[in-house]
C-alpha positions in Angstrom: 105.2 195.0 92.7 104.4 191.7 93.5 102.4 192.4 96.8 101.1 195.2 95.1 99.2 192.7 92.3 98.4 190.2 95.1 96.5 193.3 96.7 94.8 193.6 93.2 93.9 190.3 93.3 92.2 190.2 96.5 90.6 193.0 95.5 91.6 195.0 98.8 91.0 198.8 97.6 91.0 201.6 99.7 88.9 204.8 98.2 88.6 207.9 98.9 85.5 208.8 101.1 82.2 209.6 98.6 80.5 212.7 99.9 77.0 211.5 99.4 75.2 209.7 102.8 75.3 205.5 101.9 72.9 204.6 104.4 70.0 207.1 104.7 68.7 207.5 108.4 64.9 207.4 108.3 63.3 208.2 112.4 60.5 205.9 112.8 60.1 206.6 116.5 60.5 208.6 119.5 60.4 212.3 118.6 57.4 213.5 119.6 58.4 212.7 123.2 62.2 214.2 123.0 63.2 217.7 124.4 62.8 220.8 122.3 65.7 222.6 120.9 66.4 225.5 118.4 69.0 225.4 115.6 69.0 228.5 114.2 70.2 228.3 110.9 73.8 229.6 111.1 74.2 233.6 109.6 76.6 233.1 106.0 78.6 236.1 105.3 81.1 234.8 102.5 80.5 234.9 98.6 78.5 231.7 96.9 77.1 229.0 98.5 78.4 227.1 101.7 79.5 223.9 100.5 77.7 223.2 104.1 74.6 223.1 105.8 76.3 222.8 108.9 73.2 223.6 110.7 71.2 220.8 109.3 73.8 218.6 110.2 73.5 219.3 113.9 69.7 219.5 113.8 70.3 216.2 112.3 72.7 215.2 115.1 70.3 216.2 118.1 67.1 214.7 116.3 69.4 211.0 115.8 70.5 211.0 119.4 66.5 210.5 120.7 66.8 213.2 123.1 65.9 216.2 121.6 63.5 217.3 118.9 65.0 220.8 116.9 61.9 222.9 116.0 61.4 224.3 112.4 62.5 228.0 112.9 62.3 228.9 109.2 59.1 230.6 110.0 59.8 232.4 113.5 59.6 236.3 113.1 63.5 236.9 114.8 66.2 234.4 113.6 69.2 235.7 115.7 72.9 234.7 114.9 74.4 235.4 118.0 73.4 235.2 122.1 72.9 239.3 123.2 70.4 239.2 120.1 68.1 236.3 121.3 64.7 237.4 122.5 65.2 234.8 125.2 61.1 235.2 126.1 60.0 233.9 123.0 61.6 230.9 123.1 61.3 229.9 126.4 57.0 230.4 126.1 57.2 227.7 123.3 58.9 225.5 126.1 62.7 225.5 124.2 65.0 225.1 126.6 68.7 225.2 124.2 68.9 228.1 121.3 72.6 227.2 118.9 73.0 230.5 117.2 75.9 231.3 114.9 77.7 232.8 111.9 80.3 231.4 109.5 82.1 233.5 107.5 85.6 232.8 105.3 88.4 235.0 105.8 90.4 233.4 103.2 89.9 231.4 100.0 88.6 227.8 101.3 89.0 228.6 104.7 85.7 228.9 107.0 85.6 230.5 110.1 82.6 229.7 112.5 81.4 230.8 115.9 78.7 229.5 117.6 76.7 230.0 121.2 74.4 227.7 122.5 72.1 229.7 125.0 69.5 228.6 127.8 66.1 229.8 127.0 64.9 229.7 130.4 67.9 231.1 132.4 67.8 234.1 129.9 64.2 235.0 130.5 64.9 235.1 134.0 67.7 237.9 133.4 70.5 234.7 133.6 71.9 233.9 137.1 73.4 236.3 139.3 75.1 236.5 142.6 76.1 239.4 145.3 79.0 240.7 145.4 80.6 243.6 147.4 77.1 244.2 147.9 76.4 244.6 144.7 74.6 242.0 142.6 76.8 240.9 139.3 75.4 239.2 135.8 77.7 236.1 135.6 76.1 235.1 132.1 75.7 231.5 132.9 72.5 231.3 130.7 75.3 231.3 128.1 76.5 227.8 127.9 78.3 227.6 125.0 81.0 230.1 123.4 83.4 228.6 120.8 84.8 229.5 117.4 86.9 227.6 115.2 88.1 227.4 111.6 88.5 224.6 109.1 88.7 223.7 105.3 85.9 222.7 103.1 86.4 219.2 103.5 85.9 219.6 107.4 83.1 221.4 107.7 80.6 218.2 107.9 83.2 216.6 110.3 83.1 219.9 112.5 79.4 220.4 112.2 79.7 216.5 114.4 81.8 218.2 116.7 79.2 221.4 117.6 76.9 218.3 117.9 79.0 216.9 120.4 79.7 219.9 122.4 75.9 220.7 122.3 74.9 217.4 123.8 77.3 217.5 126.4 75.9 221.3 127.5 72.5 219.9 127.8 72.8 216.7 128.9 76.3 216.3 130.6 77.1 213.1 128.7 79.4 213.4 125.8 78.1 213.4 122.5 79.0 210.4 119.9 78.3 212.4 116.3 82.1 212.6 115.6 82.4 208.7 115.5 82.2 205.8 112.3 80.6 202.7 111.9 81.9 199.9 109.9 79.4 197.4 108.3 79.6 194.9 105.7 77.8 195.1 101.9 76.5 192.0 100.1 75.8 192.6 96.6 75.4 189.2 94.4 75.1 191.3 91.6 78.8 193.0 92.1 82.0 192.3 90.8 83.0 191.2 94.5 79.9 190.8 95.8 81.7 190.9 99.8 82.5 194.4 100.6 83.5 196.0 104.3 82.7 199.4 104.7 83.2 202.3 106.9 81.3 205.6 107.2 80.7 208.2 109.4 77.7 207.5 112.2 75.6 209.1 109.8 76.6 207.5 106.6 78.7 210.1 104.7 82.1 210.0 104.1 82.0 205.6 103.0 84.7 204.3 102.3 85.7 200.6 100.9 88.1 199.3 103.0 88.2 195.3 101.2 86.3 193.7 98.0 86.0 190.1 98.2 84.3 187.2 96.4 84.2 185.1 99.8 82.4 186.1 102.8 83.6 188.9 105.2 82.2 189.3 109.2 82.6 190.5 112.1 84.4 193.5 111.8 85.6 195.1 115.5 87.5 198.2 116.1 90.3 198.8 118.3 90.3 201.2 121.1 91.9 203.6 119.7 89.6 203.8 116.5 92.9 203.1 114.4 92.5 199.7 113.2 90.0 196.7 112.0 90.0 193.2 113.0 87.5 191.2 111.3 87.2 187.5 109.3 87.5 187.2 105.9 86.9 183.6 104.2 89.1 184.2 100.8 91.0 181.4 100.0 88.6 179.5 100.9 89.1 179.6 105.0 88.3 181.7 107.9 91.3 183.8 108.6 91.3 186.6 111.1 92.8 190.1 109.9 94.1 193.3 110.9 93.4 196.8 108.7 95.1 199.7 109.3 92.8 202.2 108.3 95.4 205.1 108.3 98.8 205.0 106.4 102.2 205.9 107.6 104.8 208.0 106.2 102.7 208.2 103.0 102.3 204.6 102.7 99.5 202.7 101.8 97.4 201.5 105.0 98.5 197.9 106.0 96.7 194.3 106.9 97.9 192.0 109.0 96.8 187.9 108.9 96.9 186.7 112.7 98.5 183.3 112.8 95.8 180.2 111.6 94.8 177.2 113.3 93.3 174.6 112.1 89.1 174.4 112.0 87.4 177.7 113.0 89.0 180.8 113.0 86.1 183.4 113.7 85.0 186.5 116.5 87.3 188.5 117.1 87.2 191.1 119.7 89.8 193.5 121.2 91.0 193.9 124.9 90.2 197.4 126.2 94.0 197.8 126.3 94.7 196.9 122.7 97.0 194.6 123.3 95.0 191.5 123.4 92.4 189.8 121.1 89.6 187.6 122.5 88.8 185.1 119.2 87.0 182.0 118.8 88.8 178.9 117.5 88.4 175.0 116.8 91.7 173.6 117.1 91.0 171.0 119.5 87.9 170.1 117.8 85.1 172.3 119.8 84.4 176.2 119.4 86.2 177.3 122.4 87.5 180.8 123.5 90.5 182.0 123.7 92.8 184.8 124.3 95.7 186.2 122.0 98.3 188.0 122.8 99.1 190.5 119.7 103.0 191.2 120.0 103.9 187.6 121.2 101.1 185.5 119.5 101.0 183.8 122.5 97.2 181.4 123.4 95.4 181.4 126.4 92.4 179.1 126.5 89.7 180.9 128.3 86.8 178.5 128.1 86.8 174.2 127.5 83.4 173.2 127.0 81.6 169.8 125.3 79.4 172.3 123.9 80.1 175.6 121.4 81.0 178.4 123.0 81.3 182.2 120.9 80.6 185.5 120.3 83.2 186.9 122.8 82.8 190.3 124.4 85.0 192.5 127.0 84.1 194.3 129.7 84.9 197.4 129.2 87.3 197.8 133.1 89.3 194.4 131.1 88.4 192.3 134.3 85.3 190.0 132.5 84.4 188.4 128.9 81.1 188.1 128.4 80.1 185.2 125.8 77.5 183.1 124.4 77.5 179.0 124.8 75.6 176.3 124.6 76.8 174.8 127.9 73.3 174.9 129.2 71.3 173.6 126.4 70.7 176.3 124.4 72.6 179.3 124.1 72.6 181.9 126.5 75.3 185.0 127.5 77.8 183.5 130.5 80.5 185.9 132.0 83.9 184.9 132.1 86.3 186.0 135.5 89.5 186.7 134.3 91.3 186.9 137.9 89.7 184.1 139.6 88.8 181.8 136.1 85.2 181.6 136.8 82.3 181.1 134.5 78.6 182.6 135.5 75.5 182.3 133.5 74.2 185.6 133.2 70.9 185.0 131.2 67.6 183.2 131.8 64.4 184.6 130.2 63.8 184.1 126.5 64.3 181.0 124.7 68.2 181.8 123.8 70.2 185.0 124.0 73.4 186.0 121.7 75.7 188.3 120.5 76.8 190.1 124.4 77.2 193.9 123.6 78.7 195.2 126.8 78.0 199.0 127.9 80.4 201.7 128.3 79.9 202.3 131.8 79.6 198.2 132.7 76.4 198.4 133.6 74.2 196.4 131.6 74.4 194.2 128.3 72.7 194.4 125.2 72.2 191.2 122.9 69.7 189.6 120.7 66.7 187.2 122.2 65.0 184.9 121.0 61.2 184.0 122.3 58.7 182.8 120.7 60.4 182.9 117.5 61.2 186.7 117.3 64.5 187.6 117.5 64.9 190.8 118.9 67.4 193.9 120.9 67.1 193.2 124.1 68.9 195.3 127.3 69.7 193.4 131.0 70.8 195.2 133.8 74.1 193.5 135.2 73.4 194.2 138.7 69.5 193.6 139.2 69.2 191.1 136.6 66.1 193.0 134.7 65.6 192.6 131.0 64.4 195.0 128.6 63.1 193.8 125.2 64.1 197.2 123.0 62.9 196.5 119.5 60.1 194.8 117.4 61.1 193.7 114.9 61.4 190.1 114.3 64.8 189.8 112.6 67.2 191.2 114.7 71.0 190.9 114.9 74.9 191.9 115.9 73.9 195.1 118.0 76.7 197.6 118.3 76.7 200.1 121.2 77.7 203.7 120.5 80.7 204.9 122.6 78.5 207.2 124.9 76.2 204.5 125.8 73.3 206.5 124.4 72.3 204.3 121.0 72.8 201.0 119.2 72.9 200.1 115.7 72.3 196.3 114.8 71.6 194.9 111.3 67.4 193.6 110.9 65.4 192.9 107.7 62.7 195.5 106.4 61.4 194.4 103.1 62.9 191.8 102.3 66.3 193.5 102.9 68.8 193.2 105.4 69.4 197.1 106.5 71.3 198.4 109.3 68.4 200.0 112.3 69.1 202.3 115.1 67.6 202.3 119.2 68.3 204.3 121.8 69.7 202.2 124.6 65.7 203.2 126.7 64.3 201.9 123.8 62.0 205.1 123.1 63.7 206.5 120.1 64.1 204.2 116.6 65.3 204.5 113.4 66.2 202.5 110.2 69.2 203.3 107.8 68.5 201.9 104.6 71.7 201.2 101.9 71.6 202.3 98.1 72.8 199.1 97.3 73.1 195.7 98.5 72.2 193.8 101.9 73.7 195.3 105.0 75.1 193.6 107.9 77.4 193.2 110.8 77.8 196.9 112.1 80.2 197.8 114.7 80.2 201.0 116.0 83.2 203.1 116.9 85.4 204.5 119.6 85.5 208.1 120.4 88.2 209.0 118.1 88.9 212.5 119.6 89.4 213.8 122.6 87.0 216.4 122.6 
């Protein structure tokens, strides 16, 4: 009873998700030039309405990613709901190179069964492929790219609507899709009760939940690899202490936090190993901001870095052999790269005034951070092996960009009106897209892991 007031008191509440989207995506860029698809609106055989539109949701999906632009079919004069009924013809003259057909129907009370078929436009005008065989020349129907079914309750249907998404992104682009992932982000609100909140939602915004109220400051929030957990900082009682959230109970219990052991001074960035078992963190114990690494099971310090100058903002690589990080060894700050088998330290920045915040991609090939020149702070993208930087946003605000797990987008936090808001840009920089919140200043996003193994 006693931990369960102490909870109370800290105001560390975890609700059930809210239906409704919390931050609404609104595309600013970058359609016009993305691929044309077709989402037919899915055929609905069961009684009332679908609780639903699973075929918005994926249009939504694929017109999000930056790399395809799903045409209004509302109008077209054949709407077909499965792949022998497509008029293949008509939609490959209007230069639509993936048709999503489908049908959902419920074969028992709250139970919703759907198939779907995602079809190549152009390989079925052309009569599909085909190949000889005992001289005889054999349809092998590999216009049809897509054939699946699957069934799921009410609650599901958004979260299996991602999952089509997924599939169809992979078909047509052979890079897995990233819709069935979350994105946690923290809420200021001076007007609130506990005007600190930390959040997590689906990519898209749905499903938020409240994971901890505060009345002190909460950042950097960083998932584990296995999507399972939080770390972030939380400044109640009046000091930077590093934390742990479960964000799934056990056994029917409550989801658990965890304090990591405090030292002295600054207790702030924490990132995890790509192993889970270790956590890069920034502390002051010895009287500069240095790095350091932590060991979770043992508690056990490693200094990493033992500068005269601050050094922060760690970041793994994602093959656990480098940390990427941002010091003020050379003057100002700028990303250096951290050796973890040999101990040594390379600068890995040099245009712009000052670069911060190291983002490092999935596949270890390039970085994403925030520069500085002339002022502006903006996304910016550097190729690790050539060196070659890419300026990726406009804005003149820009901070703590987030890389999806596919490599394909980042979200980052910016002001728009006065308002801090969380934005979106592809990793090319083509396709862009703000996600305003009903309420409050948003900040600090991190995106997600995969957290299936579809």
């Amino acid at each position: 009873m006693m931990k369960f007031r102490a909870l109370l008191t800290l105001g560390l509440l975890l609700l059930s998700s809210r239906s409704y989207a919390a931050l609404d995506i609104l595309i600013t860029q970058g359609v016009d030039s993305a691929r044309p698809v077709a989402v037919v609106p899915f055929k609905w055989t069961g009684a009332g309405a679908l609780p639903t539109n699973v075929s918005k949701v994926i249009a939504d999906d694929l017109r999000r990613s930056g790399k395809f632009n799903p045409i209004a079919v509302a109008k077209m004069p054949q709407l077909p709901h499965q792949a022998d009924k497509v008029d293949y013809q008509q939609w490959a003259s209007m230069g639509i190179e993936g048709v999503l057909v489908g049908q959902i129907s419920e074969p028992s009370p709250g139970k919703y069964q759907i198939q779907y078929q995602l079809v190549d436009a152009v390989q079925g005008q052309m009569g599909g492929t085909s190949k000889l065989q005992n001289d005889q020349l054999v349809q092998n129907n590999q216009h049809i790219l897509l054939d699946r079914s699957g069934t799921v309750g009410a609650k599901q249907l958004r979260q299996y609507a991602h999952l089509i998404s997924d599939h169809v992104y992979k078909a047509l682009t052979g890079e897995r899709g990233a819709f069935l992932t979350r994105i946690a982000y923290v809420v200021y609100n001076p007007k609130a009760k506990y005007p600190y909140q930390l959040r997590v939602a689906d990519y898209d915004g749905y499903n938020e939940q409240v994971l901890l109220r505060s009345h002190q400051p909460i950042l950097s929030p960083a998932w584990s690899p296995d999507g399972k957990q939080l770390a972030y900082v939380s400044l109640e009682n009046r000091r930077a202490n590093i934390y742990i959230q479960d964000l799934q109970g056990v056994n029917g219990q409550p989801p658990k936090r965890y304090k990591l052991p405090h030292y002295p001074g600054l207790n702030s960035a924490p990132a995890w190993s790509p192993d889970g078992k270790n956590m890069a963190l920034v502390l002051s114990k010895d009287g500069n901001a240095e790095i350091y690494i932590e060991n979770l099971a043992s508690h056990k310090l490693t200094r990493v870095t033992n500068s005269p100058r601050i050094d922060t903002e760690p970041n793994w690589s994602h093959d656990g052999k480098s940390i990427f990080f941002t010091s003020e060894r050379g003057g100002n700050p700028q990303i250096y790269r951290y050796n973890l088998s040999d101990h040594s330290i390379s600068r890995v920045t040099w245009e712009g005034d000052m670069n911060l915040s190291p983002e490092v991609a999935p596949n270890d090939k390039f970085i994403v951070m925030v520069d500085r020149t002339n002022g502006q702070y903006r996304i910016a993208r550097q190729n690790l092996k050539t060196g070659y930087m890419q300026i990726l946003t406009n804005t003149s605000l820009d901070k703590s960009p987030s890389i999806a797990p596919n490599g394909s987008m980042i979200i980052y936090s910016t002001v728009v009106k006065n308002r801090q808001v969380l934005a979106l840009v592809s990793t090319d920089g083509r396709f862009k897209a703000t996600l305003p919140a009903r309420d409050g200043d948003v900040r600090s996003p991190a995106w997600s892991p995969f957290l299936t193994n579809n």
